[in-house]
C-alpha positions, -999 to 999 in steps of 0.1 A, spaced: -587 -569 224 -576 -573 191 -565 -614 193 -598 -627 197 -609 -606 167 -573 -618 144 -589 -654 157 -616 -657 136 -619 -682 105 -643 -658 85 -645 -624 83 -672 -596 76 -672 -568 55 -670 -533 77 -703 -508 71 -712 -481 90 -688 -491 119 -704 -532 122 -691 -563 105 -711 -575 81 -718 -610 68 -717 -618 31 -750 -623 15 -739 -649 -9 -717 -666 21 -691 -663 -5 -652 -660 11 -619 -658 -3 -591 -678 14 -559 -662 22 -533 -687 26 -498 -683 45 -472 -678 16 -446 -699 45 -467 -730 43 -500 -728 26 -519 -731 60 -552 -711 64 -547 -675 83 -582 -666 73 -610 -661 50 -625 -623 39 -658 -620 22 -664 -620 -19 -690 -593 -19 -717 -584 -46 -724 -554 -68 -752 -548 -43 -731 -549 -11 -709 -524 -25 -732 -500 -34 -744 -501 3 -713 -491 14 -706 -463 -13 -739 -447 -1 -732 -451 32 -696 -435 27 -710 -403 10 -741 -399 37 -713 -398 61 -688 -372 44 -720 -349 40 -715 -349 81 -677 -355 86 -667 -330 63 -683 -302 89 -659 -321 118 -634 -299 132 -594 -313 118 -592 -312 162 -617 -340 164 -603 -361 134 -573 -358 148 -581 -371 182 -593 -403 167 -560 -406 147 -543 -405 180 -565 -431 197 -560 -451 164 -526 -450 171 -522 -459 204 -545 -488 199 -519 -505 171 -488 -498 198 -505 -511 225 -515 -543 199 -478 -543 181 -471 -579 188 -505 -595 175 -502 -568 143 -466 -581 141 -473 -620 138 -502 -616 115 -484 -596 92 -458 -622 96 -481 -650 89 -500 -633 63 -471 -621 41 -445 -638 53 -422 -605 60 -395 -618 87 -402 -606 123 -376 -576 126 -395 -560 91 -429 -571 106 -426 -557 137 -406 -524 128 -439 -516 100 -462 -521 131 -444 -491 150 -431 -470 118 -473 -472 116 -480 -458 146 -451 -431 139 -466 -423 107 -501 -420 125 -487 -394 147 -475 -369 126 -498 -373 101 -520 -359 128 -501 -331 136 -495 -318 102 -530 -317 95 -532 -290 117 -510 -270 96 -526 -272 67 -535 -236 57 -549 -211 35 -538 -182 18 -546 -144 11 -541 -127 -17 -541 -93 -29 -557 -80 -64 -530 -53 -62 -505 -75 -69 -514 -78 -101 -512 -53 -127 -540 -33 -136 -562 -42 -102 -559 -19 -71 -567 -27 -36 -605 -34 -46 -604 -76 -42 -591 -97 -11 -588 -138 -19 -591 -159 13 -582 -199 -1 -585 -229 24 -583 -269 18 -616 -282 16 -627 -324 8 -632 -341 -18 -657 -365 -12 -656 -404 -11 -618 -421 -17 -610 -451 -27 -584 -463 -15 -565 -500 -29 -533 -507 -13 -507 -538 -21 -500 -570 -4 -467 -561 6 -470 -535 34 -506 -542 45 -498 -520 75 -479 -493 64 -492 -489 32 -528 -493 38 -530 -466 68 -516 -437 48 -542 -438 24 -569 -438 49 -554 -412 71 -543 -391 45 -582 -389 31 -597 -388 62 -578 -355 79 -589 -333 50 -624 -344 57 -632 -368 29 -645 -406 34 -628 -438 21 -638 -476 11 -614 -494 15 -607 -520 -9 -591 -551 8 -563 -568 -14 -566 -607 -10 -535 -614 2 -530 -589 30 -569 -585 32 -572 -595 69 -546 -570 79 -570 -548 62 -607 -558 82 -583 -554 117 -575 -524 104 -609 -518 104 -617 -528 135 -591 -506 152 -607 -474 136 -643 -485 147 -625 -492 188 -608 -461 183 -646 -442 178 -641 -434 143 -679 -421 130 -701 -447 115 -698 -446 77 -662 -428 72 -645 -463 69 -661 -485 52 -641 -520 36 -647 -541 12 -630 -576 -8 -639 -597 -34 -630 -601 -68 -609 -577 -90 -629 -577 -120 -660 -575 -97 -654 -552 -66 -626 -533 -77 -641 -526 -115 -676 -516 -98 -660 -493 -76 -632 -474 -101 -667 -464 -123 -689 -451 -94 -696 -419 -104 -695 -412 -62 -662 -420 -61 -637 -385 -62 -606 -396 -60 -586 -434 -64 -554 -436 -45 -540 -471 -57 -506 -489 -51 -494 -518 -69 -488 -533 -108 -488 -514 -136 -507 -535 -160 -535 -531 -132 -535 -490 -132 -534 -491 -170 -569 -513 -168 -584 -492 -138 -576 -460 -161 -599 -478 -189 -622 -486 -167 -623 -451 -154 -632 -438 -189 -670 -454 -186 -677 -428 -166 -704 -401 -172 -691 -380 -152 -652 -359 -147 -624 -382 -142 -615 -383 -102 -586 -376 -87 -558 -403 -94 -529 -414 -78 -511 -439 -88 -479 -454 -69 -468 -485 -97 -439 -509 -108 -401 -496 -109 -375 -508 -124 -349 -488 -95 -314 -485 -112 -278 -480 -86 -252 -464 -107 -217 -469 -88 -190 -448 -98 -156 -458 -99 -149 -434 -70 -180 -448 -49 -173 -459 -13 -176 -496 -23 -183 -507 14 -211 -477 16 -224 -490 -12 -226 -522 -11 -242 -521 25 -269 -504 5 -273 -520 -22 -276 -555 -7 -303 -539 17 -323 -520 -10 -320 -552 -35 -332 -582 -11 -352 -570 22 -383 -587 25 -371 -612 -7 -372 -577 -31 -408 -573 -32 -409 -537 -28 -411 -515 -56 -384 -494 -45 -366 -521 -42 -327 -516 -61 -334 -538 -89 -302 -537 -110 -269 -527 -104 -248 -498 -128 -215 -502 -121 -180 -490 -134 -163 -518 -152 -131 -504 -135 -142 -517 -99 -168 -545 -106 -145 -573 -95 -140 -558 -63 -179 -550 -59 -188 -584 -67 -164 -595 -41 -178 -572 -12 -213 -576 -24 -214 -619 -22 -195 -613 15 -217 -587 26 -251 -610 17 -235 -641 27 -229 -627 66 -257 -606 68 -288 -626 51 -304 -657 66 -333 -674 52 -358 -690 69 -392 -693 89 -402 -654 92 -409 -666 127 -372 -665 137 -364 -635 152 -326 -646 135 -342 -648 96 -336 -619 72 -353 -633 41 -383 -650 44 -405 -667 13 -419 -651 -17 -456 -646 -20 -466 -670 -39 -454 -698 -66 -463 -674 -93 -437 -655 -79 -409 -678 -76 -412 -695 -111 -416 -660 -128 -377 -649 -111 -368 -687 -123 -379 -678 -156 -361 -646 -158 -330 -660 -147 -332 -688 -170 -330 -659 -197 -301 -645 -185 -284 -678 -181 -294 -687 -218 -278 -654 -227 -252 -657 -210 -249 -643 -177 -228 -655 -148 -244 -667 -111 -221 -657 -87 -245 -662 -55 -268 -686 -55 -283 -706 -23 -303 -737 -17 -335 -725 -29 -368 -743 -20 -404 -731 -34 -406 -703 -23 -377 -696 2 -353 -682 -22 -321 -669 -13 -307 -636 -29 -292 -644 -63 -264 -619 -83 -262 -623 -117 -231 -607 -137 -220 -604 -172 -253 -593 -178 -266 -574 -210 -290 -553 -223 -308 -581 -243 -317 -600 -212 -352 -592 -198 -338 -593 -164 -325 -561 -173 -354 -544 -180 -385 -564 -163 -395 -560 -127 -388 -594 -110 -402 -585 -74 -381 -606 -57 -345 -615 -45 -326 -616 -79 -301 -589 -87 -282 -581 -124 -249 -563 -120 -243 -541 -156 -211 -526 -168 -208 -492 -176 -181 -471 -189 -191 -436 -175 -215 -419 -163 -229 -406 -195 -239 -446 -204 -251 -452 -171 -276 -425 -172 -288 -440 -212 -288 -473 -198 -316 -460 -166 -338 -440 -188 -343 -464 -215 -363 -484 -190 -405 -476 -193 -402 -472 -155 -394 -439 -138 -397 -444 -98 -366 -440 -81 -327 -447 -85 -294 -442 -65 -266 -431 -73 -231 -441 -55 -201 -411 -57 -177 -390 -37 -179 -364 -58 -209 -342 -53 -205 -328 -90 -213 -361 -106 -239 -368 -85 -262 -337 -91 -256 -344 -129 -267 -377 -131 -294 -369 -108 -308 -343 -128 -307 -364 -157 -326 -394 -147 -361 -394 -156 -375 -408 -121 -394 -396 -95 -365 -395 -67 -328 -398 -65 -312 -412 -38 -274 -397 -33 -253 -427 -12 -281 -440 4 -304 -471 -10 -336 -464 -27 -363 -458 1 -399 -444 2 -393 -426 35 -391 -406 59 -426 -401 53 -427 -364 60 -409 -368 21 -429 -368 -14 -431 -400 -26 -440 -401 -68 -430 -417 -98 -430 -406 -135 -438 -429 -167 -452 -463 -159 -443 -457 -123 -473 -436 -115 -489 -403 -111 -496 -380 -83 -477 -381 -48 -488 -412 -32 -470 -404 4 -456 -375 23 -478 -359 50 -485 -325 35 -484 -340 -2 -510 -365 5 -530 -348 22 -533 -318 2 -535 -343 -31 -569 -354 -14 -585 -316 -10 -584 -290 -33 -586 -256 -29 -619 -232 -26 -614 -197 -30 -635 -165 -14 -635 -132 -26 -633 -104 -11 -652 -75 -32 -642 -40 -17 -658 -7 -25 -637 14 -46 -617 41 -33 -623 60 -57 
């Protein structure tokens, strides 16, 4: 069902539930980050083609808003069934488009449908309040408030390359149960993920107009759409130089600012303490730092360890990557770390470890590394001068920093412009609330690697790092309603 449709060389743009051609038969090719070899091509679309499809998605809300949460939840569940009954053709195109190894690949297919499930279910506990006016001093019993959830309107919704699964279906879902509508705006690479996600909605019966997706140009598509004055909310994931420009283009609006969330760059810090469970922790660590080659942006990004024990974590670390990381073909079912996105990738790691080096930090794992299959690399000796230390290098490369206590670990964590998540490695429970109240991030993980999930959790980040929770069922969703309020006007006892 959904083979035939991956198939295709060129795809449409998705309005009103049928795949569109583009008028200027203009495409964008998305090329393999493996090999360079054509997966597909997804339409460069027009100022004009857009605006069909934000008309089209605010005609619809004016009808899907009135739909019962029991009938968009029915089509969540068909929506989900459809991608497990399709999990190995999702798998190998996100494989082939992103080049995420098979296990990651396949395990963001089902974590998909998982995530599809309960959304579903918690939208049906999304409720309303009553309040009394005699709660508050000086009213009597004369005024009852009923409050409930309502829509916003039309979304926008611009995922990342990265997780074009797993990412991607939150923001649709999460809009859609409420009662609002969303364009979707395809990213390039990961864009045919996108129009198959599209495709599985309009199988799955989703009305005509609710989905509606769209790709082209950034500075086209994505800048026509960020100053629609139809669109109500923007719930984007990915750099933080791009939120910065789609908050400027924002301001050319006439009309109020929407709703913005903002899920951006991190700069995750580990802090190990001398009395950390070194095995625990360096499990963790080497699993947070380079799973799918470090391209996430909770990915563990440097490493705050106690000078008292950083021999003997350097030690377990380069064992525990060296049996336990394999780079390869994604393909192989055997391969752990597959290649970076793109070139631009791999020579901006090469150029921030060529920093370090010139600075004077120490490689102590380095493998073969061709193009863009890059094994993990740990840096030590490593100091605050270095701009591996403080940049994002979204991908496999790792700088280990000493600390003396925890007091300088904590300095060292918040000096960075990025506030997303951190870990923190201790046995004692003491240290770790302390140092977890004092980072200035959006989550702290206590022995356990950074992580965006389960997704029944808040997900959010503070400074550069965002805005707004971007996941968590009942955080999402009621980030994309807002509350409307009845009252209640009793006569007066008196």
């Amino acid at each position: 069902m959904i083979k035939d449709f991956i198939l295709q060389k060129e795809f449409g743009y998705l309005l009103d539930n049928k795949w569109v051609e583009p008028q200027s038969d203009k495409y964008i090719d998305i090329l393999s980050p493996q090999d360079n070899s054509l997966v597909g091509a997804i339409p460069s679309l027009n100022e004009d083609e857009i605006d069909k499809c934000i008309l089209s998605s605010n005609k619809a809300f004016l009808l899907w808003k009135d739909k019962s949460i029991n009938q968009r939840t029915e089509i969540l569940k068909r929506v989900s069934q459809i991608i497990r009954d399709e999990r190995y053709e999702l798998t190998n195109l996100i494989i082939n488009e992103v080049g995420k190894p098979y296990k990651d690949s396949y395990d963001e297919v089902m974590r998909t449908s998982d995530i599809i499930d309960f959304y579903a279910e918690e939208g049906r506990r999304i409720f309303g309040d009553v309040l009394l006016s005699e709660s508050f001093p000086g009213f009597g019993k004369e005024k009852i408030a009923i409050t409930k959830r309502v829509p916003l309107g039309v979304t926008l919704a611009i995922p990342p390359f990265n997780y074009p699964l797993n990412e991607t279906i939150p923001k649709i879902i999460g809009a859609i149960i409420p009662g609002n509508t969303v364009i979707l705006k395809a990213p390039q690479q990961g864009g045919i993920t996108c129009m198959v996600i599209g495709e599985i909605f309009r199988l799955a019966g989703l009305d005509d107009g609710v989905l509606n997706i769209v790709s082209g140009e950034n500075n086209v598509v994505g800048d026509y759409l960020v100053r629609s004055e139809y669109i109500k909310a923007i719930n984007f994931t990915g750099g933080t130089k791009t939120a910065i420009h789609i908050q400027r283009e924002v301001t050319k609006r006439e009309d109020v600012i929407p709703v913005m969330l903002l899920g951006l760059s991190g700069k995750d810090a580990s802090i190990v303490l001398k009395d950390a469970d070194i095995k625990k922790s360096v499990t963790n660590i080497a699993q947070g730092a380079f799973s799918y080659s470090g391209q996430r942006c909770t990915a563990i990004k440097r490493v705050l360890i106690d000078q008292s024990i950083e021999d003997e974590f350097i030690k377990e670390l380069v064992k525990e990557v060296k049996e336990n990381f394999i780079l390869g073909d994604p393909k192989d079912k055997n391969t752990t770390i597959g290649p970076v996105i793109n070139d631009k990738a791999a020579m901006y790691l090469n150029e921030l470890k060529k920093d370090a080096i010139d600075k004077g930090a120490k490689i102590v794992l380095e493998g073969e590394n061709k193009g863009r299959f890059i094994y993990p690399i740990i840096l030590s000796n490593v100091s605050l001068d270095m701009r591996i230390a403080w940049e994002e290098p979204f991908s496999p490369i790792l700088p280990i920093i000493k600390i003396k206590d925890k007091n300088e670990a904590i300095d060292i964590a918040n000096q960075s412009e990025y506030g997303l998540q951190s870990s923190v490695f201790t046995e004692n429970i003491s240290d770790a609330f302390y140092i977890a109240e004092r980072l200035d991030v959006g989550n702290v993980q206590i022995n356990g690697k950074d992580s965006r999930g389960p997704d029944n959790f808040p997900f959010n980040g503070v400074k550069k790092s965002g805005i707004g929770n971007i996941q968590g069922a009942k955080y999402l969703i009621e980030s994309l309603s807002r509350i409307k309020t009845f009252v209640i006007n009793l006569e007066d006892e008196k």
